[in-house]
C-alpha positions in Angstrom: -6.5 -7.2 -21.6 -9.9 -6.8 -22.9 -10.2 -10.5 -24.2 -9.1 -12.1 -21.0 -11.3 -14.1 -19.1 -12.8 -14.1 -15.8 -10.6 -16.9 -14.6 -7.3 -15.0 -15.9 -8.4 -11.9 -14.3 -8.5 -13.0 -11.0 -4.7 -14.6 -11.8 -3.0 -11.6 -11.3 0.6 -11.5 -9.6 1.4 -9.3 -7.5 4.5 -6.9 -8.4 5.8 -5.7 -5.2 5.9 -6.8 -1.2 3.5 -4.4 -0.4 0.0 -5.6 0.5 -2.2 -5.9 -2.1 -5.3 -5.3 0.2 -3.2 -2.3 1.7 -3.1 -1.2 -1.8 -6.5 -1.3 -2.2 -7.9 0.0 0.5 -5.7 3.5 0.2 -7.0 3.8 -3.4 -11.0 3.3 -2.1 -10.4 5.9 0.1 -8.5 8.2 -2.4 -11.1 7.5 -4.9 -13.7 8.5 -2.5 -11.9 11.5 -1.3 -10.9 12.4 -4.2 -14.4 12.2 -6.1 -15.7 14.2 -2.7 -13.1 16.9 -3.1 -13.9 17.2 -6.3 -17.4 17.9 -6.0 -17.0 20.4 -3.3 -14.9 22.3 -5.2 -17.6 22.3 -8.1 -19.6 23.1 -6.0 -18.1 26.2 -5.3 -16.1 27.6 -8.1 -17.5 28.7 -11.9 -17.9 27.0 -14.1 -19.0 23.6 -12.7 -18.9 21.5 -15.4 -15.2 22.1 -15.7 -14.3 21.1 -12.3 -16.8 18.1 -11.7 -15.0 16.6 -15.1 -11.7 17.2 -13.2 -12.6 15.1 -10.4 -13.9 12.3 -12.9 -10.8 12.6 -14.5 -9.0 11.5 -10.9 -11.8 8.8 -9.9 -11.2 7.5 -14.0 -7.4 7.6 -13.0 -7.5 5.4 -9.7 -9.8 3.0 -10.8 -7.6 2.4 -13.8 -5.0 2.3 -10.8 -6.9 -0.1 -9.2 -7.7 -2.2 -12.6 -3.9 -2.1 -13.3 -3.2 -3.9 -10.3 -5.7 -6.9 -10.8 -8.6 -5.5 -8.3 -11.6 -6.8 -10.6 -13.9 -3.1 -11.3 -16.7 -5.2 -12.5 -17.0 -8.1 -10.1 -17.7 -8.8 -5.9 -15.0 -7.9 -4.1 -15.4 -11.1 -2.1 -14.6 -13.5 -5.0 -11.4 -11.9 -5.4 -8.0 -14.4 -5.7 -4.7 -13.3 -4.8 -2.2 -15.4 -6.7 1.3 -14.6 -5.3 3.2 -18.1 -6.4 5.4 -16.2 -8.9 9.1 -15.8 -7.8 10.0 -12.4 -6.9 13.8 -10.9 -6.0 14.4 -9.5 -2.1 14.1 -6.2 -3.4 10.3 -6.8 -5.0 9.1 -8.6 -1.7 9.4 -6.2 1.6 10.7 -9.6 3.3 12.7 -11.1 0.4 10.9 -14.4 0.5 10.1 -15.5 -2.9 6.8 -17.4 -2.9 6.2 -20.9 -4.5 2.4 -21.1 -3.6 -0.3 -19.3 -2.2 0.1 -21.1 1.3 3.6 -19.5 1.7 2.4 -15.9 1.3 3.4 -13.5 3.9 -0.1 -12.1 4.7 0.5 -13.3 8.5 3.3 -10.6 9.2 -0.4 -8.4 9.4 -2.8 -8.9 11.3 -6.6 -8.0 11.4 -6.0 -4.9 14.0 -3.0 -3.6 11.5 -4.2 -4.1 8.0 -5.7 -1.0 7.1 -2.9 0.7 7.7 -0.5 -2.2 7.1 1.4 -1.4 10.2 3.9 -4.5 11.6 3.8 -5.1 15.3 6.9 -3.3 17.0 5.5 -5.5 20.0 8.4 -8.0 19.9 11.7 -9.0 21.4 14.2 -7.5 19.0 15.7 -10.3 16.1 18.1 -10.1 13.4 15.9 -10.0 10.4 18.9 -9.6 7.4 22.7 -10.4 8.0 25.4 -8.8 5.5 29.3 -8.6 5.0 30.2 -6.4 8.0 26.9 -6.6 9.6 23.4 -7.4 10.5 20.0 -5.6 10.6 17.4 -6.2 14.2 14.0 -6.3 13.7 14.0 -3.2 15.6 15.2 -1.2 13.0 13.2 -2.6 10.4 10.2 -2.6 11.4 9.6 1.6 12.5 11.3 2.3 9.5 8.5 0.3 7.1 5.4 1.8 9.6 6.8 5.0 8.7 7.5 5.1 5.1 4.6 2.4 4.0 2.8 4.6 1.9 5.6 7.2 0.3 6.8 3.8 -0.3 4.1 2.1 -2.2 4.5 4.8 -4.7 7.3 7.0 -4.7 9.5 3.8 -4.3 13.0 3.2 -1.6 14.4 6.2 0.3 18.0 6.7 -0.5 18.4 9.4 2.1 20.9 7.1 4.5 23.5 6.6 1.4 23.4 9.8 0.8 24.0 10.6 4.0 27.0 8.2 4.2 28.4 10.1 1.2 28.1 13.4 2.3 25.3 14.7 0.1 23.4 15.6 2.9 25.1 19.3 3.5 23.4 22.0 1.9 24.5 24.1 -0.2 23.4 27.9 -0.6 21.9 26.8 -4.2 20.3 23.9 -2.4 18.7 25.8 0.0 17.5 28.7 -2.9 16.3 25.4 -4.9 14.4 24.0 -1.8 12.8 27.2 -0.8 11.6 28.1 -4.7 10.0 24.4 -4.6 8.7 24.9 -1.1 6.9 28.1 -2.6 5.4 26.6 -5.7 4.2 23.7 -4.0 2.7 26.1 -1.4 1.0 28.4 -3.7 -0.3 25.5 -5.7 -1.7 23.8 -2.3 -3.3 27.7 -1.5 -4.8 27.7 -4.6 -6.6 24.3 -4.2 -8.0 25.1 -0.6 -9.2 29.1 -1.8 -11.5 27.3 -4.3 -12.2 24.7 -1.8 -13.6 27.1 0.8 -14.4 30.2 -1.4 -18.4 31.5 -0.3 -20.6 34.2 -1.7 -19.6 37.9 -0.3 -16.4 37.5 0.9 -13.4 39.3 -0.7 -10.2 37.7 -2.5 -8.0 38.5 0.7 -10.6 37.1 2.9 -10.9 33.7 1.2 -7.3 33.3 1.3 -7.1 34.1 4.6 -9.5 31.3 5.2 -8.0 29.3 2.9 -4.8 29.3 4.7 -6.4 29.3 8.0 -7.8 25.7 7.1 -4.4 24.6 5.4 -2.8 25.5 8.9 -5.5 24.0 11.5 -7.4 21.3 9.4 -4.4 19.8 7.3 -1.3 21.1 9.3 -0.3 22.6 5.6 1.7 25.0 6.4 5.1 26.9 4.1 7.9 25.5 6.6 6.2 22.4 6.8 6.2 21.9 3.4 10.2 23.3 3.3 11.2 20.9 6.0 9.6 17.9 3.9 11.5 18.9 1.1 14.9 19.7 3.1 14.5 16.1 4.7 14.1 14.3 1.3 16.9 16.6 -0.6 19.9 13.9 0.2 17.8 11.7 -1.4 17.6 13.5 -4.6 21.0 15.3 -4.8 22.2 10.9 -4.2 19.9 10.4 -7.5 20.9 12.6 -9.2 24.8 12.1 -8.4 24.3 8.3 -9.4 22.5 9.2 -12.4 24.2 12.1 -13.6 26.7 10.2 -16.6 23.7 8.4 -18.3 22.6 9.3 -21.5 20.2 8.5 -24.0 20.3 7.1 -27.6 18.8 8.4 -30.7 17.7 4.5 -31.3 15.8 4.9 -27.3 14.5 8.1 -28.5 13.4 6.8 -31.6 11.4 3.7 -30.0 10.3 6.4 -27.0 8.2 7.9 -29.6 6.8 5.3 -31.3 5.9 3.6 -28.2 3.4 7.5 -26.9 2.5 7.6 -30.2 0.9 4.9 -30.7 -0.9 5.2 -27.0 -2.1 8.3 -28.1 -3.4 7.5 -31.7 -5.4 4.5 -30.3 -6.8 6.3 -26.8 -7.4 9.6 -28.7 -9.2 7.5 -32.1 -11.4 6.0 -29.1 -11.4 8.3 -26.7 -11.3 12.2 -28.3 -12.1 13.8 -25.0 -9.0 12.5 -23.9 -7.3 14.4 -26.7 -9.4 17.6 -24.9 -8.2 17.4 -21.7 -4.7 16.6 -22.5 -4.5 20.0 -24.6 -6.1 22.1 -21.9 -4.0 20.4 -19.1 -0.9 21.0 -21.1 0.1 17.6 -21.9 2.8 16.4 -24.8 0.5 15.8 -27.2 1.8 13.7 -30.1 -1.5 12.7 -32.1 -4.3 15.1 -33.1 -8.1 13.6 -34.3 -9.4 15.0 -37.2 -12.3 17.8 -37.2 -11.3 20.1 -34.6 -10.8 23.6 -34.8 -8.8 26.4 -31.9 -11.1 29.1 -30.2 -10.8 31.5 -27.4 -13.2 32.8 -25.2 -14.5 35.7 -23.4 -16.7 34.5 -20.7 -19.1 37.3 -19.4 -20.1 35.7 -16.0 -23.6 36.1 -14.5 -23.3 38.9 -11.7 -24.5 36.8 -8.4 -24.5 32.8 -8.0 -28.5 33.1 -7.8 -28.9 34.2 -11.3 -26.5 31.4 -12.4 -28.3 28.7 -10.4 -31.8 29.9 -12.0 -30.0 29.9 -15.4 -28.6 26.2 -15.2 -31.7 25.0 -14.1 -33.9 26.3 -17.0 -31.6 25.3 -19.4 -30.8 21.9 -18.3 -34.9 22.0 -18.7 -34.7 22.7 -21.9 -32.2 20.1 -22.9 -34.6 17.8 -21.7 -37.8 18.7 -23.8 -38.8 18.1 -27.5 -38.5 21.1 -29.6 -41.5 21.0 -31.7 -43.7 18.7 -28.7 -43.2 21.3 -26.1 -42.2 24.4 -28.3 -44.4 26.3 -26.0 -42.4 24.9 -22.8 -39.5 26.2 -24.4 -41.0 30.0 -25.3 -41.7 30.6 -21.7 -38.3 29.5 -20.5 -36.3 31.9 -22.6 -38.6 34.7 -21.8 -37.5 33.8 -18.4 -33.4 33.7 -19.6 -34.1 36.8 -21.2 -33.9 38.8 -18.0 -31.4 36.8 -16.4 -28.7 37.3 -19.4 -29.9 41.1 -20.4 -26.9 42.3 -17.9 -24.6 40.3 -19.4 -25.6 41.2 -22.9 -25.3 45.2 -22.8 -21.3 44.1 -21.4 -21.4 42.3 -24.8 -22.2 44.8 -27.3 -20.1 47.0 -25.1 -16.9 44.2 -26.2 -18.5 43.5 -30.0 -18.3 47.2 -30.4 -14.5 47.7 -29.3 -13.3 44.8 -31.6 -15.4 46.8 -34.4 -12.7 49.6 -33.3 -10.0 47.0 -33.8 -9.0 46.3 -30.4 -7.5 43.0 -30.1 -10.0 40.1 -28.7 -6.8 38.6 -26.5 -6.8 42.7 -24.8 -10.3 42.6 -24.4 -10.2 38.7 -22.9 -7.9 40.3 -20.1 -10.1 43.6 -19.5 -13.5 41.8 -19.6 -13.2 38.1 -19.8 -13.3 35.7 -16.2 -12.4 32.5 -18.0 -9.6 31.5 -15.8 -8.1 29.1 -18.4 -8.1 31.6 -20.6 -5.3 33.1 -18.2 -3.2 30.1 -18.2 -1.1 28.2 -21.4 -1.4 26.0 -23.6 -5.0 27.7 -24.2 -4.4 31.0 -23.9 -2.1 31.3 -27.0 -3.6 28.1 -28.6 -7.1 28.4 -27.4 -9.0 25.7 -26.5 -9.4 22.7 -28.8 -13.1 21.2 -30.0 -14.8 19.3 -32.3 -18.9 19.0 -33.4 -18.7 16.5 -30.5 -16.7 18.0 -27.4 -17.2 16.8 -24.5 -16.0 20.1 -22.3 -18.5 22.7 -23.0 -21.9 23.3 -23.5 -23.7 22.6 -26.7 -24.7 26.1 -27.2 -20.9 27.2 -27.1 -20.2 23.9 -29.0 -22.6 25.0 -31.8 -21.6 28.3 -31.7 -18.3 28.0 -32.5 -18.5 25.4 -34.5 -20.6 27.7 -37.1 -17.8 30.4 -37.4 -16.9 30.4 -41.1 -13.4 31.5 -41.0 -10.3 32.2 -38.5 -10.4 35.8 -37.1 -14.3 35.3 -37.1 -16.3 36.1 -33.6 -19.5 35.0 -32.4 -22.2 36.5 -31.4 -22.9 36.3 -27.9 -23.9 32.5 -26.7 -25.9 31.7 -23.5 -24.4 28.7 -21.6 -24.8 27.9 -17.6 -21.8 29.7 -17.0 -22.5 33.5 -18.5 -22.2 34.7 -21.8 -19.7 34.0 -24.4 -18.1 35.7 -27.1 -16.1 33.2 -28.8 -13.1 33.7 -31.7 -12.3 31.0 -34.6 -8.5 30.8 -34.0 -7.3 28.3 -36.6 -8.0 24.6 -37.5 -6.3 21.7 -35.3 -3.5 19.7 -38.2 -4.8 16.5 -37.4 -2.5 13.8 -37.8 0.7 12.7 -36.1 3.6 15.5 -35.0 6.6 15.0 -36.1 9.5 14.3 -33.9 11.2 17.2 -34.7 8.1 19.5 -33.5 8.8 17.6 -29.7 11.9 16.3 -29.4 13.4 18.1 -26.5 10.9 16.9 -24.5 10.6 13.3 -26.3 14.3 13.4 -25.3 14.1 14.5 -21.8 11.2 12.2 -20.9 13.4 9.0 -22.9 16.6 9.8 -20.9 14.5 10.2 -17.6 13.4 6.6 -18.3 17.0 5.7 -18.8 17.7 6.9 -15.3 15.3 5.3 -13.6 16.5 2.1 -15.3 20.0 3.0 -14.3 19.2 3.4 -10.9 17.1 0.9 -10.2 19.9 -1.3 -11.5 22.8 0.5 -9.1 20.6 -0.4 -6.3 19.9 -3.5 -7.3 23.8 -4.4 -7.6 24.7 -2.6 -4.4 22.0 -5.0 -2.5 23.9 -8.5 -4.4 27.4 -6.9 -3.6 25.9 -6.8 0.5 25.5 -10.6 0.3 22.4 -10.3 1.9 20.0 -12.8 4.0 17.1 -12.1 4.7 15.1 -14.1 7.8 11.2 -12.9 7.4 9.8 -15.4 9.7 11.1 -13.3 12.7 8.9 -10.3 11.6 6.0 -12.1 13.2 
């Protein structure tokens, strides 16, 4: 990908019927609401670092989205050249029309008015748009159906909900219904925790910043528990038809063989190039099959400062410092961490108070949840694995970096280390076995991910036989 040319780059076929501008412009605008979200939150929630390199991690992701389906990163917009003359099957192209040149592309079913939402005109005479043994499809019926399901269906894929319907599968059972609500929950919780950080302020108390949290959910977003149930409920038929196609398939020792290779390999070759990849894939909890050489496991017991004021002072003054010489403005330097020193003493006395218990031979992991307000910390992998760094790391600050990096042994703490975020106390838990993991260390879940492949496959190939068995004709002209 790398060595291709300019030319070749702007050759890029496109894979589905779906609008490649469409496309587009919905990942502009989730890039830009996603990098916004982002920075609110950061803007908001301690530390900052760690959620502003969060919403990198989502602009990183669409733009690679974006770079995957041909839109040029690096070059004007406007000399952009969509090549659709490669054949594609009904079920690639919304209309079914395979394409022999760019002049029979099917960019005139939108118009100007309708392409940012890549809406078709319901303003017509109804037609028959597709014919099939013991039947035919009107435009119609078409045509609300796509304005409806245009997005979910650029990338969750075809809605199987009417087959499953036709087969029954849409009766719910008691253990559907317990299923559906336990999802509903999670995904509600998880949506509650995104907007409490979102609109959390200075003063206010846990239950009021939920309470404002779901009071913007409700009125801003219309995000509420039963609507979230009754999108679940409305897609179940769907699933329980999926999963009653799929249910027979299995996967081979030869797939899961090859299924490892293949993420191996990806990860060797992004993680050699790319170690704070490697980072964030430990932290978010990622199957992690390859492991750089030179890092090391620690924990951390984050003494926060008490009030945002001090913490805003404190960032500034040592950004500052990161920015001057050490022996060229050595004097610069004295006068800033006389003005630290006041700033951290709190947290320092809270310290000694924790240096003194492990002394006493508490346990640092006991202390962590008494004292520590490092909410990773609270959450696995890291909290029995710690987090993962290197001389080099690219998620903390270089004081914490350097301080942990200078532990001798595992079992070791630090002394207390001044970063933007507080004071931290900091344990050597092990060194990272760098290398590849075995198979045998991640199979189930090499397995499960192989097999959920195979499914896909499977399905996809179902559908695809169930579409040639229908003997269908498709007539796209009358969608205009």
């Amino acid at each position: 990908m790398a060595n291709e040319t300019k030319q070749n780059k702007k050759k890029k076929q496109r894979p589905s019927g779906v609008p490649t501008l469409l496309v587009i412009l919905l990942l502009i605008i989730a890039l830009a609401m996603g990098g916004l979200a982002g920075f609110a939150i950061a803007r908001h929630t301690a530390p900052v670092n760690d959620e502003l390199e969060k919403a990198n991690e989502r602009i990183i992701e669409l733009e690679n989205t974006l770079n995957l389906i041909g839109f040029p990163m690096d070059e004007d917009p406007e000399d952009w050249v969509f090549d659709d003359s490669a054949e594609t099957s009904a079920q690639q192209e919304l209309s079914g029309k395979a394409t022999s040149g760019a002049s029979d592309d099917l960019s005139d079913l939108w118009d100007d008015e309708s392409l940012l939402t890549g809406t078709l005109d319901e303003n017509t005479e109804p037609v028959v748009v597709a014919e099939f043994d013991g039947g035919q499809l009107l435009s119609t019926e078409v045509i609300p159906e796509f304005n409806d399901q245009l997005t979910t269906q650029i990338f969750a894929g075809y809605s199987a909900s009417e087959v499953a319907q036709a087969q029954g599968l849409d009766k719910l059972t008691d253990e559907d219904l317990k299923q559906i609500n336990a999802q509903a929950q999670q995904a509600y919780a998880d949506q509650l925790e995104y907007y409490t950080a979102f609109v959390a302020q200075p003063g206010k108390s846990p239950e009021e910043i939920r309470a404002d949290a779901e009071r913007y959910m409700r009125e801003e977003e219309n995000i509420t528990l039963q609507a979230i149930t009754d999108e679940i409920k409305a897609d179940w038929p769907a699933q329980k038809y999926y999963k009653e196609i799929v249910k027979d398939v299995t996967v081979s020792e030869e797939e899961v063989q090859q299924y490892y290779q293949e993420q191996l390999a990806i990860q060797r070759e992004n993680y050699s190039q790319y170690p704070e990849e490697f980072e964030f894939a430990h932290t978010d909890g990622a199957l992690i099959l390859y492991r750089p050489a030179g890092y090391r496991a620690v924990r951390d017991i984050l003494i926060p400062f008490e009030n945002d004021e001090d913490e805003v002072k404190a960032t500034a003054l040592m950004d500052e410092i990161t920015q001057l010489d050490p022996q060229a403005d050595a004097a610069r330097i004295q006068e800033i961490e006389a003005e630290l020193n006041p700033l951290f003493a709190p947290l320092e006395a809270t310290a000694k108070e924790i240096s003194d218990k492990l002394q006493a031979g508490e346990s640092f992991m006991s202390l962590a949840d008494q004292y520590g307000k490092d909410e990773m910390m609270e959450s696995e992998p890291v909290r029995s694995e710690g987090y993962y760094i290197n001389e080099n790391s690219y998620l903390f600050s270089t004081e914490f970096i350097q301080g942990a990096m200078i532990l001798d042994r595992p079992g070791q703490v630090s002394s207390p280390l001044r970063s933007p975020s507080g004071l931290h106390l900091v344990e050597y838990l092990s060194d990272v076995t760098p290398g590849d993991v075995p198979l045998d260390e991640v199979r189930p879940t090499i397995e499960a991910q192989a097999l959920e492949i195979r499914q896909r496959a499977y399905y996809d190939e179902q559908t695809a036989a169930m579409l040639e068995e229908a003997n269908v004709q498709y007539y796209p002209e009358r969608l205009q």
